[in-house]
C-alpha positions in Angstrom: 0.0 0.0 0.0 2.5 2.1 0.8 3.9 2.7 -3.6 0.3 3.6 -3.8 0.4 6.5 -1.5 4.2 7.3 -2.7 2.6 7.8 -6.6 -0.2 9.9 -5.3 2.0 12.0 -3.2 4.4 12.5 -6.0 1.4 13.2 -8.8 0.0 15.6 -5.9 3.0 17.5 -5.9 3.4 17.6 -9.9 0.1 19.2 -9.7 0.8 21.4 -7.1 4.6 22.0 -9.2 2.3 24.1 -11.6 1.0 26.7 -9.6 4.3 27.0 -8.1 3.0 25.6 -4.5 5.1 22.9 -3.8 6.7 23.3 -0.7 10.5 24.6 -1.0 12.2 21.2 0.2 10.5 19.6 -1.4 11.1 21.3 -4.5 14.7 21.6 -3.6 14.7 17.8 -2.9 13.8 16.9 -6.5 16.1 19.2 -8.2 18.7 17.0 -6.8 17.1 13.6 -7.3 16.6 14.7 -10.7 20.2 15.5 -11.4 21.2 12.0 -10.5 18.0 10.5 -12.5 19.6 12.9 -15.8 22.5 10.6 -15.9 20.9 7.0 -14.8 21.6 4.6 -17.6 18.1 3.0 -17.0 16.3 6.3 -17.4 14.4 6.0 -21.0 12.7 9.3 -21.3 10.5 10.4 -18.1 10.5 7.4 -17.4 12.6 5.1 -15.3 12.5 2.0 -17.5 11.5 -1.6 -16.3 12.8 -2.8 -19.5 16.4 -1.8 -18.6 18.8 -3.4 -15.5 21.5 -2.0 -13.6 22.8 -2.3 -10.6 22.2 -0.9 -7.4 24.5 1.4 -6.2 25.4 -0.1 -2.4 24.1 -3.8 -2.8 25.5 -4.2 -6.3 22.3 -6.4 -6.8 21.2 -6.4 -10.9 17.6 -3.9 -10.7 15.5 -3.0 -13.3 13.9 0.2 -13.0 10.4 0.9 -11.5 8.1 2.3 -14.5 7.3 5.4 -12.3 7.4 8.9 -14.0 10.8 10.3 -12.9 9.0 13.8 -12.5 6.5 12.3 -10.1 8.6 10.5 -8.7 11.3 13.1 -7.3 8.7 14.7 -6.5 7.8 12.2 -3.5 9.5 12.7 -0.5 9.1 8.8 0.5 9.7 7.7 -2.8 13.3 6.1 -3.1 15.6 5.0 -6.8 15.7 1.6 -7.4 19.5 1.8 -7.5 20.2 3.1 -4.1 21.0 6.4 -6.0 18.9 8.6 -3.5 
């Protein structure tokens, strides 16, 4: 239950994201998730790809990505990458 409330917390915040309401750390907190995510070799798009596999960052474990919108995504405070990478 708990992805369920991470998407709609990140989707909330997209929303909010366009009349400039999100709150500051959280805003703040995205800009550097998504500076990680612009580099992330399973990144395809917006999107973090469940079609691609890495591996994660501290338990060097092969991961595919999650299929979540990266925008929506670094946008939810509870949310976490697949990789370890934040």
């Amino acid at each position: 239950m708990s992805k369920v409330i991470e998407i709609i917390e990140g989707w909330a915040n997209v929303m909010k994201d366009q009349f400039n309401a999100v709150e500051p750390g959280t805003k703040m907190l995205s800009k550097t998730r998504l500076l990680e995510c612009d580099e992330c070799e399973i990144r395809q798009g917006n999107s973090c790809s469940p079609l691609i596999y890495s591996y994660h960052v501290k338990t060097g474990q092969r991961t595919s990505g999650c299929g979540c919108n990266i925008a929506a995504k670094t946008l939810s405070p509870s949310s976490s990458c697949p990789l370890g990478k934040w």
